[in-house]
N, C-alpha and C positions, 0 to 999 in steps of 0.2 A: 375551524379548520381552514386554514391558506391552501391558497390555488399552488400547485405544485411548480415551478420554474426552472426545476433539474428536467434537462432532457434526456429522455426514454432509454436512450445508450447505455447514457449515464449510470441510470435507475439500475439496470440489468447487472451491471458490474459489481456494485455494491451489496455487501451483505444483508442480510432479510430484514433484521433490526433497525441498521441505517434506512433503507428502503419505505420501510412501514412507518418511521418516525420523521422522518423528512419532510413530508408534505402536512405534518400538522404545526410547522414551522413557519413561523410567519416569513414572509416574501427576501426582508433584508436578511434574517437567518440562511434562509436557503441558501441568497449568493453570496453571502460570508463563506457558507460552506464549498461551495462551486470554487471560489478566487482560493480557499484554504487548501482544497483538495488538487487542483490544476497545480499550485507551487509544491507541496507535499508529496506528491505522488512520484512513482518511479515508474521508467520505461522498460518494457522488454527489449528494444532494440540497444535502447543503451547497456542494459545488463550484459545481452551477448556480446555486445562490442569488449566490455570491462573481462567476462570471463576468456578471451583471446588473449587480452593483456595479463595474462599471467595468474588471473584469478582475482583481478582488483571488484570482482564483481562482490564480493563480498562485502568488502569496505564501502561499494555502492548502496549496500543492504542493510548497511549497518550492522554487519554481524565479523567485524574483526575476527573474535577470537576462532570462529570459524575459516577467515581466510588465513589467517597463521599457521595454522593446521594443516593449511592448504599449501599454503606455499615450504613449509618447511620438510612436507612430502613431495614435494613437487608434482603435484597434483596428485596424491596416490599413485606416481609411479606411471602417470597418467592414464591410470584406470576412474581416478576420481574426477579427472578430467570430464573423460567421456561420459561419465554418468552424470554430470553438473549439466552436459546439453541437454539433457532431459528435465532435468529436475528445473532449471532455472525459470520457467513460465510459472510454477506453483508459488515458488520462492516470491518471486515479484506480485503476484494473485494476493500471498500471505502478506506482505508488507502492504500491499496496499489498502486490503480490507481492516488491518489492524488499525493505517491511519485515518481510515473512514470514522474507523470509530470513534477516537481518539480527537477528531476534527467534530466531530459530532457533542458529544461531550462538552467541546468548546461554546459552540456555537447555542447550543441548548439554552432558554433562558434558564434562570439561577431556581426559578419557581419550579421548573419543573422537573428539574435533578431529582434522582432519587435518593432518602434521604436513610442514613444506616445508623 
């Protein structure tokens, strides 16, 4: 087991899986994962800024076909508006832990993938 090199913030953020499996990665894994995750990753400030612009937070999210949706209701009428201020902290939470994983997976050696 490698000395863990992600900082404790970090750790907190990440989902339990990523979390647990992290530190039994050797040291250059880990900041593979660290440099993979800093570029990957999406901001909440940037999301709110994107959902002001018209809903472009989605395309931020990568979730087009949701913002299509969005814009060709024009926000629901801007009922859908208002309920995306809410919503959009989970959204960016959900993208982000999805590429945890996803970044993980990568970085994994080949050995230790599990095998179907």
């Amino acid at each position: 087991m490698a000395e863990s090199v992600i900082p404790q913030d970090l750790l907190k953020k990440l989902p339990r899986t990523v979390r647990e499996e992290l530190p039994t990665l050797s040291k250059e894994a880990q900041q593979k994962f660290m440099e993979l995750y800093a570029m990957r990753t999406k901001k909440l400030l940037v999301a709110y800024l994107l959902l002001v612009v018209y809903g472009l937070h989605y395309v931020y999210l990568e979730e087009t076909s949701t913002g299509i949706w969005f814009w060709f209701t024009v926000g629901g009428f801007g009922i859908w508006w208002i309920i995306n201020f809410f919503i959009v902290p989970g959204m960016v939470k959900t993208y982000n832990s999805i590429a945890a994983l996803k970044i993980l997976g990568e970085v994994r050696p080949a050995e230790a993938k599990p095998r179907f």
